[in-house]
N, CA and C of each residue as an Amber inpcrd file, in Angstrom:
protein
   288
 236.1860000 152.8190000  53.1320000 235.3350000 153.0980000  54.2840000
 235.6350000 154.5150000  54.7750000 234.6850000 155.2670000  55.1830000
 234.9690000 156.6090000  56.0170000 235.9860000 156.5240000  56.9410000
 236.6680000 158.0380000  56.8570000 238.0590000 156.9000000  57.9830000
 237.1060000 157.7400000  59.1750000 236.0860000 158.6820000  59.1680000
 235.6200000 158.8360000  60.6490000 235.0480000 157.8840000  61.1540000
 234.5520000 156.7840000  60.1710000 233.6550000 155.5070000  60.9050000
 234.8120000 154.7760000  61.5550000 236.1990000 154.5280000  60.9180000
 237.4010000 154.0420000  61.9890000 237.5040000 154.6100000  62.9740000
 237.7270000 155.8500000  63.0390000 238.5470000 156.4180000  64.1260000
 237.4810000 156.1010000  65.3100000 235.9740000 156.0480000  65.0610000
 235.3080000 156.3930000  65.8150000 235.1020000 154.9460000  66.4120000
 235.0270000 153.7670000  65.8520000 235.1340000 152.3120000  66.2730000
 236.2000000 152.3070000  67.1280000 237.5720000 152.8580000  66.4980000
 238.6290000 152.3250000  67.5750000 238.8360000 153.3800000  68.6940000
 237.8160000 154.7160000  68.6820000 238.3920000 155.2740000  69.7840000
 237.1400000 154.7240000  71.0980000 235.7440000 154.0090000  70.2090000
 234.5800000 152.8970000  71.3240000 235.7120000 152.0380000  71.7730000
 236.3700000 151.0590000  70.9080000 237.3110000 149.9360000  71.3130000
 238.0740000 150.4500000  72.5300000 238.6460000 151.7290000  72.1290000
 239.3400000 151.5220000  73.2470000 238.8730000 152.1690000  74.8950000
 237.9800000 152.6810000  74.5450000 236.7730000 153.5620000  75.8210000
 236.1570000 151.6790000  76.6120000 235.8520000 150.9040000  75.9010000
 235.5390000 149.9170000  76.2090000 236.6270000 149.5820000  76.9280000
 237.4910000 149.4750000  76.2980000 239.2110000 148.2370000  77.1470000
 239.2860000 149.1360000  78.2910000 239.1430000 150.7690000  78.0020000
 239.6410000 151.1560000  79.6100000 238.5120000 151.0490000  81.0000000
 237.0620000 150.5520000  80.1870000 236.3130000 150.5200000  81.2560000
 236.9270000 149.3120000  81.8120000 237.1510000 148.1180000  81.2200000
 237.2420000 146.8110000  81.6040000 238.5140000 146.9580000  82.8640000
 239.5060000 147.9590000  82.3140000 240.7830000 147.9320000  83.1830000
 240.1300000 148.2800000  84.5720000 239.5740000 149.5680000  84.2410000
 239.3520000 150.1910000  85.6730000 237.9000000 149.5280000  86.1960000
 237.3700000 149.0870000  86.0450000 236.3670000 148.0600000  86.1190000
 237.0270000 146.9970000  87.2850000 237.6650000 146.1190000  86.2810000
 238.5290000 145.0650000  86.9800000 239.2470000 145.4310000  88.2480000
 240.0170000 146.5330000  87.9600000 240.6740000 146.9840000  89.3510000
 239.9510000 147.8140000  90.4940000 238.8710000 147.8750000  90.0990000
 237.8730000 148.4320000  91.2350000 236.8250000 147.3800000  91.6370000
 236.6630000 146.2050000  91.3820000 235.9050000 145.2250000  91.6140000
 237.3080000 144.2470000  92.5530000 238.2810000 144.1680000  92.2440000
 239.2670000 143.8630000  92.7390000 239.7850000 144.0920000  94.4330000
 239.5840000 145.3250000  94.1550000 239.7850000 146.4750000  95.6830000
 239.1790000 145.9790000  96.0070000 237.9130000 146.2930000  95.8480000
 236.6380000 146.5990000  96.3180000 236.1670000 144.7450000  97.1800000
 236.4330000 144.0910000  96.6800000 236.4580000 142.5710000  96.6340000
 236.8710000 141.9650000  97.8010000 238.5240000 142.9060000  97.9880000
 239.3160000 142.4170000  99.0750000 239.6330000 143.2270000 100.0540000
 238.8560000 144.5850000  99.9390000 238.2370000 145.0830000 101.3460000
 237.3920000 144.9130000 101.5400000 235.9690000 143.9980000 101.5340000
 235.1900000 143.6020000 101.5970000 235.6670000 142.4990000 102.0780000
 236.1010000 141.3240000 101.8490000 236.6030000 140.3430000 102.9500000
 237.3230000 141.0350000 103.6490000 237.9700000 141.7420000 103.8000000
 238.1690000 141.9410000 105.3620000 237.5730000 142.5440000 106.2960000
 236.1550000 143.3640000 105.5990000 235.4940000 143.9020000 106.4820000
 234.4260000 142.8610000 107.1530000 234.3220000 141.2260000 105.8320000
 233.7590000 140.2240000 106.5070000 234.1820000 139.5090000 107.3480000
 235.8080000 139.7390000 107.2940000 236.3340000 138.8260000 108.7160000
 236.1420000 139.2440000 110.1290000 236.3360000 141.0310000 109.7600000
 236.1440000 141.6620000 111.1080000 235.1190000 141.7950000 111.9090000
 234.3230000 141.4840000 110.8360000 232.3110000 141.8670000 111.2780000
 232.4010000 142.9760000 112.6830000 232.8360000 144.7730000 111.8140000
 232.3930000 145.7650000 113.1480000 230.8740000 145.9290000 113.3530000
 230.5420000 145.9550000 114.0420000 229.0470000 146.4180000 114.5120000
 228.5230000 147.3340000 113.6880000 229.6260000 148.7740000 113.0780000
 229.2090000 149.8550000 112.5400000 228.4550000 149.7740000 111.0420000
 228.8890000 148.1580000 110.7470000 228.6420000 147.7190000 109.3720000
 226.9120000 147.6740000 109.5400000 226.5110000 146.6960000 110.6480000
 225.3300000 146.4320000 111.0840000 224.4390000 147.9090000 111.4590000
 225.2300000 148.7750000 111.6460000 224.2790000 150.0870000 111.6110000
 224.2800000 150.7770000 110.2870000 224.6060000 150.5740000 109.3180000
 224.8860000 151.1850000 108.0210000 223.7650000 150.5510000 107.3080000
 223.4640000 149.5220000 107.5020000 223.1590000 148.9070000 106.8690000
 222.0590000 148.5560000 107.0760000 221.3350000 149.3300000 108.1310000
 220.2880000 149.4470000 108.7340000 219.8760000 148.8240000 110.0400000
 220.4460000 147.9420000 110.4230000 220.5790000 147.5390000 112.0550000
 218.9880000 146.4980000 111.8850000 219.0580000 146.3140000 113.2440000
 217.2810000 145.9000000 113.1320000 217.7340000 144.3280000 113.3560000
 217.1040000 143.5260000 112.1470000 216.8650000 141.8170000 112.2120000
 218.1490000 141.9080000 111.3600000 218.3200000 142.7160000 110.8180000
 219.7280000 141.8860000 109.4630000 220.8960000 141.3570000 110.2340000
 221.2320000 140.1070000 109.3560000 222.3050000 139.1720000 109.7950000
 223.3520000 139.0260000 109.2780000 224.3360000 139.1500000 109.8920000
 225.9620000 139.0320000 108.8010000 225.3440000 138.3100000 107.8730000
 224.5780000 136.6020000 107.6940000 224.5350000 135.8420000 106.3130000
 223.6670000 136.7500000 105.2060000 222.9940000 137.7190000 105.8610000
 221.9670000 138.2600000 104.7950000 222.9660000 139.1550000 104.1850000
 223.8890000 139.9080000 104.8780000 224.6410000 140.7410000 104.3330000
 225.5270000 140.2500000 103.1300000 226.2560000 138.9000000 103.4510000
 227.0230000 138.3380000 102.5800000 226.3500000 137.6800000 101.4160000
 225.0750000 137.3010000 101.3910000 224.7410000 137.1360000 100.4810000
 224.3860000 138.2320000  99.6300000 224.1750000 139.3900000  99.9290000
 223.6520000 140.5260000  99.5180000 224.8750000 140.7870000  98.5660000
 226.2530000 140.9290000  99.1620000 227.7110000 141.1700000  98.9550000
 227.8730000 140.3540000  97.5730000 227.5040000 139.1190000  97.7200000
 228.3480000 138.4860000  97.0790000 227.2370000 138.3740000  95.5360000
 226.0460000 138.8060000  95.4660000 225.1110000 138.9010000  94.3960000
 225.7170000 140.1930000  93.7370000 225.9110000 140.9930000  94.5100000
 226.1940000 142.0450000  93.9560000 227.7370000 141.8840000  93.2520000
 228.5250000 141.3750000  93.9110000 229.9650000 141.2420000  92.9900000
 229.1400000 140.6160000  92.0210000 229.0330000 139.0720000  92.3560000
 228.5400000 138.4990000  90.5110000 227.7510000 139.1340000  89.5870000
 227.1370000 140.0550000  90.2840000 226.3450000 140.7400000  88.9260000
 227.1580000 141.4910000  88.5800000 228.2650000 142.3970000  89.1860000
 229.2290000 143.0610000  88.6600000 230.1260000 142.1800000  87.6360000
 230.6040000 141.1480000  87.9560000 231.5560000 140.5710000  87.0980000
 230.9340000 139.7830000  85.4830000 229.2450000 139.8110000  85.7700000
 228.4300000 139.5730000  84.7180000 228.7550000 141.0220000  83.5930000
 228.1220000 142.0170000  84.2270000 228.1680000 143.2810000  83.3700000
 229.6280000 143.1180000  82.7720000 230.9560000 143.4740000  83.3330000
 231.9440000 143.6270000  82.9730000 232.3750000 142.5990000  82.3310000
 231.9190000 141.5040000  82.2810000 232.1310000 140.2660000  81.1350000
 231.7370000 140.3620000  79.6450000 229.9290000 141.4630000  80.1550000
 229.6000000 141.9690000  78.8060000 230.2860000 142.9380000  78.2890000
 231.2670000 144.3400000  79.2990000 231.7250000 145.0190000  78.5170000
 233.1000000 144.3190000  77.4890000 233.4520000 143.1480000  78.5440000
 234.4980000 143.0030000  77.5120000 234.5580000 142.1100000  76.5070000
 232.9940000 141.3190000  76.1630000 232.4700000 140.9070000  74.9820000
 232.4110000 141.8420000  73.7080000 232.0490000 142.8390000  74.4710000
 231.5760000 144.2930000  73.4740000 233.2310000 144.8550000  72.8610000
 234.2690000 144.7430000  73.7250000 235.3060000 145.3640000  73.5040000
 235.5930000 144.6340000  72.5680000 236.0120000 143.3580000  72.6210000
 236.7620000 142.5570000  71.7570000 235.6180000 142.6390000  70.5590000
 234.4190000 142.5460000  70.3010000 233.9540000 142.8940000  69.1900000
 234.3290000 144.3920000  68.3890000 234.1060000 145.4170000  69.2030000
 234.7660000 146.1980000  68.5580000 235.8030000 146.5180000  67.9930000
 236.8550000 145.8410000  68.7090000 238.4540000 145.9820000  68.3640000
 238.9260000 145.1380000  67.1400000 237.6480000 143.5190000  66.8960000
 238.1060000 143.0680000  65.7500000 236.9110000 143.8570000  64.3820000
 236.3630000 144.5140000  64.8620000 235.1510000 145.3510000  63.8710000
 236.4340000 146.1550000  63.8260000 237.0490000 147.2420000  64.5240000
 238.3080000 148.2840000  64.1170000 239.3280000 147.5530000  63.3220000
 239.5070000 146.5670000  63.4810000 240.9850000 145.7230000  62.9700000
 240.3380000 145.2270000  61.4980000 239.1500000 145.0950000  61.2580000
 238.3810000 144.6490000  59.6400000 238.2850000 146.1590000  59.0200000
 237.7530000 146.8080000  59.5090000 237.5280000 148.2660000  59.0610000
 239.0450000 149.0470000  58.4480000 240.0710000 148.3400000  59.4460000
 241.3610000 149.3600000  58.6000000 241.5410000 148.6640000  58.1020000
 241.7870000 147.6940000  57.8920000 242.4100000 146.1350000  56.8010000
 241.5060000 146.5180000  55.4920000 240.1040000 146.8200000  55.7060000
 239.3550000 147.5830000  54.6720000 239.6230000 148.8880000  53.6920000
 239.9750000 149.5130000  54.5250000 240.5380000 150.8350000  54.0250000
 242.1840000 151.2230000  53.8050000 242.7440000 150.2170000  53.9890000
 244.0800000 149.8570000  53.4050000 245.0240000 150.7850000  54.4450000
């Protein structure tokens, strides 16, 4: 096999694993300052966010669609990773 077609699989593999890291740890943060900005419920949130009729429940549901669609995507990146990493791990086993 071309060893640029390796290098270039395992250097996706691993561009993938580091999205997942920093992915994970920014959905993480992000997660659990967000409950606490839901425990505190400041007013300033309600002006950010456009003020008006919106209701803390509209907000949290808003919140919490948006994490799960985040943790959807990043489920796919790390479907994609582990495919790549065992596509890199066949590819050198290939090329000895």
């Amino acid at each position: 096999m071309n060893e640029n077609t390796v290098k270039g699989v395992r250097a996706a593999a691993r561009a993938a694993w580091g999205t997942v890291v920093i992915g994970g740890v920014w959905l993480t943060i992000g997660y659990f300052v967000w409950l606490g900005i839901m425990h505190a419920r400041p007013g300033w949130v309600l002006a950010l966010w456009g003020g008006g009729d919106l209701e803390w429940s509209a907000i949290q549901t808003m919140s919490l669609w948006f994490f799960g669609a985040f943790k959807v995507g990043l489920f796919l990146v790390v479907l994609a990773a582990i495919w790549l990493s065992l596509w890199w791990r066949g590819l050198k086993r290939a090329s000895g």
